[in-house]
VOFI-685806 format. One line per field, with one value per residue (C-alpha): residue in one letter; z, y, x; residue number from 0. Coordinates in steps of 0.2 Angstrom, whole numbers. Layout:
# residues N
resn = A,...
z = Z,...
y = Y,...
x = X,...
resi = NUM,...
This chain:
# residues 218
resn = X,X,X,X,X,X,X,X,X,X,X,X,X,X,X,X,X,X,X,X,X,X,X,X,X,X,X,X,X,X,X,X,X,X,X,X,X,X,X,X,X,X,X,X,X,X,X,X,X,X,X,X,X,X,X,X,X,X,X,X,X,X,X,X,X,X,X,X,X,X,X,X,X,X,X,X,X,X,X,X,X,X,X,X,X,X,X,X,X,X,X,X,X,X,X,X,X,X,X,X,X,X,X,X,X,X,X,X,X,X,X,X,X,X,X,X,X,X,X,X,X,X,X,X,X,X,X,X,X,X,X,X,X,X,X,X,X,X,X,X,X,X,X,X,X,X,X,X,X,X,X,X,X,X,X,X,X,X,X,X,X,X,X,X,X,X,X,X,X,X,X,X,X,X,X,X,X,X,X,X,X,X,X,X,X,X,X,X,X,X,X,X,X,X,X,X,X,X,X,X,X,X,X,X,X,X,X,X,X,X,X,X,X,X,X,X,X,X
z = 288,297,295,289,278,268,263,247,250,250,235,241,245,231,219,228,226,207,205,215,202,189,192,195,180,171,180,173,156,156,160,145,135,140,136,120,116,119,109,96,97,94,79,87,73,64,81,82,65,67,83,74,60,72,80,65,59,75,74,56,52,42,24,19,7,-9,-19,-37,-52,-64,-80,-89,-107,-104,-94,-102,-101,-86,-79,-84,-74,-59,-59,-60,-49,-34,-42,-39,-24,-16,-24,-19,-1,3,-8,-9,11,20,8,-1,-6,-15,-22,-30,-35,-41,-52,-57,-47,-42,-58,-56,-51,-65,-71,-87,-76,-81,-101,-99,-97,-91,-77,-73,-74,-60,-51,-51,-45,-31,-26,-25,-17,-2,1,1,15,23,22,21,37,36,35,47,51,37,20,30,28,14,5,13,7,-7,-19,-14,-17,-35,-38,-36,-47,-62,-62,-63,-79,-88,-87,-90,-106,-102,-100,-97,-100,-94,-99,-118,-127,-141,-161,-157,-145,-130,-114,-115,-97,-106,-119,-117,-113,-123,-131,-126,-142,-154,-165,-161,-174,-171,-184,-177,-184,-200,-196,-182,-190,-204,-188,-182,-198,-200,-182,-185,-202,-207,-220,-220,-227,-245
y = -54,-58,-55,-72,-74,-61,-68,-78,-96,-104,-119,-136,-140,-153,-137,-129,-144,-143,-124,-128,-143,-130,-115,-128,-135,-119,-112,-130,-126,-110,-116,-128,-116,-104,-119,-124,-106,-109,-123,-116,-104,-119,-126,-145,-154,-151,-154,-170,-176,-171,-180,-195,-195,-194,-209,-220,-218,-221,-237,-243,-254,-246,-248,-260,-252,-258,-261,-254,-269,-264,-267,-261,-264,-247,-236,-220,-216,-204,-219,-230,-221,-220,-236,-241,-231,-238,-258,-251,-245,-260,-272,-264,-259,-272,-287,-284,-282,-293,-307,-306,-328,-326,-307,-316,-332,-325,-309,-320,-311,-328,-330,-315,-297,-290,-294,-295,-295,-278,-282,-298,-292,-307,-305,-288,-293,-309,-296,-284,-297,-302,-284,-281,-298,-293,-274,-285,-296,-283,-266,-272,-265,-284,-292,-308,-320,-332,-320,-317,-336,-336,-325,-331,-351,-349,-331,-329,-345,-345,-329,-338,-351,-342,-328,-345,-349,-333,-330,-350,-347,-330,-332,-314,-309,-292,-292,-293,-278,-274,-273,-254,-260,-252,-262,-273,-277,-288,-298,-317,-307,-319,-308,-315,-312,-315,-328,-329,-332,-317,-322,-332,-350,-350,-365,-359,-344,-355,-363,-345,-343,-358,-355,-337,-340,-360,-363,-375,-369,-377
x = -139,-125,-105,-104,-117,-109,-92,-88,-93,-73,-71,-70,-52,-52,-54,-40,-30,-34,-28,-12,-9,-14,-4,10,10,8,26,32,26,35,51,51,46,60,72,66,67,86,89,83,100,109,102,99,93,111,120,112,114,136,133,126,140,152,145,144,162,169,158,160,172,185,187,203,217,214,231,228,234,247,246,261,253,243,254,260,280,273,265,281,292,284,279,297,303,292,296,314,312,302,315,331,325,314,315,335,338,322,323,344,343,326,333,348,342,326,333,352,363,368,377,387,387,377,357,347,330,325,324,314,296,288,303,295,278,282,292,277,265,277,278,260,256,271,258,241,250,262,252,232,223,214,229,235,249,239,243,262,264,256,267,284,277,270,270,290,295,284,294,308,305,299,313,325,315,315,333,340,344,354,372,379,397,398,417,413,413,400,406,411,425,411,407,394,389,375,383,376,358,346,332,315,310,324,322,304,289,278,264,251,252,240,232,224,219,210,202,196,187,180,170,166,161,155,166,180,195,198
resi = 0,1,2,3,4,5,6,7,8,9,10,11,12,13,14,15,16,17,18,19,20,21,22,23,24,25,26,27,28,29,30,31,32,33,34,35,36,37,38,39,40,41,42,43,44,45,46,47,48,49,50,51,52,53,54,55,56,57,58,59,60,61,62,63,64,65,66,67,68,69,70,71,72,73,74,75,76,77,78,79,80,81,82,83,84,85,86,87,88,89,90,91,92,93,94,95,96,97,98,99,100,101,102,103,104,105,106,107,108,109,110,111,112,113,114,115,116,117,118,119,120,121,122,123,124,125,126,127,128,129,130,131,132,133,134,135,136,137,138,139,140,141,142,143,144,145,146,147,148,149,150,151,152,153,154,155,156,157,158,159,160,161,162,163,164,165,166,167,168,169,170,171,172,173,174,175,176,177,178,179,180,181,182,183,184,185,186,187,188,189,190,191,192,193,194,195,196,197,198,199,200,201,202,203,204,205,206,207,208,209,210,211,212,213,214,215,216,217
């Protein structure tokens, strides 16, 4: 037998070809292997979902500020103080100095140097409402030139007109002095509620009865 005869009979080189691919892939294998092992350090799936959040607050609109209502009927005297302190504040370094016509012919300073506005309560209610309309056009995030125009046309110059109402019939004297011989800066200050029936009318309640209950009132 010759030399020849008794070597290992080489693979086809398609087989070679095959194991070349193989043990490449193999290294390949390996290598993601070694990586994944890495990531795994990190903890991806968290990192991911920060990344996401991230992401979706940078994307999401933002929320607009949303103006609380007032209503002074339930407020505690905690709750009344602050709230007049920041009705002051708006009215005497904003309402007073961007806005001085509408401040005095609205509150009655155009009929002298001092005011009855803080007793009427109606008056503080208006003045309240013109306040917190000025912050939804002034200090909303969402806000536009349309609720500015809106407020200067129509909210300031309804502000106006009702604080005229409430205090016609007001007629201070702040010279006067009371029946103790003290000043009275608010003599002539119309009581909204003096001389003022405070019981409903009966009739009507008659009419109440007769729809809760059937009966017509003898």
């Amino acid at each position: 037998m010759s030399e020849q005869s008794r070597r290992p009979a080489e693979p086809p080189r398609d087989v070679l070809a095959m194991w070349e691919r193989t043990r490449s892939l193999g290294k390949r294998i390996d290598g993601v292997d070694e990586r994944l092992e890495a990531l795994e350090g990190f903890n991806l799936p968290d990192v991911v979902a920060d990344l996401a959040l991230t992401v979706k607050k940078l994307t999401d609109k933002p929320e607009a500020q949303k103006f609380a209502v007032w209503d002074w009927s339930t407020f505690n005297p905690q709750q009344q103080a602050q709230a007049w302190e920041l009705l002051l504040d708006w009215t005497m370094n904003t309402f007073r100095v961007r806005y001085p016509r509408s401040f005095t012919e609205m509150l009655g300073y155009s009929k002298g140097a001092v005011s009855c506005w803080h007793l009427h309560p109606d008056m503080v209610e208006s003045l309240t409402g013109l306040m917190a309309a000025w912050n939804w056009a002034f200090r909303d995030p969402e806000s536009g030139p349309l609720r500015v125009a809106e407020w200067l046309g129509r909210w300031l110059p309804d502000g106006v007109r009702q604080g005229q109402f409430i205090l016609a019939t007001c007629k201070l004297e702040p010279n006067k002095v009371d029946q103790y011989g003290r000043p009275d800066p608010y003599a002539g200050h119309k009581d909204p509620m003096e001389n003022k029936r405070t019981d409903p009318p009966v009739d009507l309640l008659q009419h109440i009865h007769m729809l809760k209950t059937g009966e017509v009132p003898a």
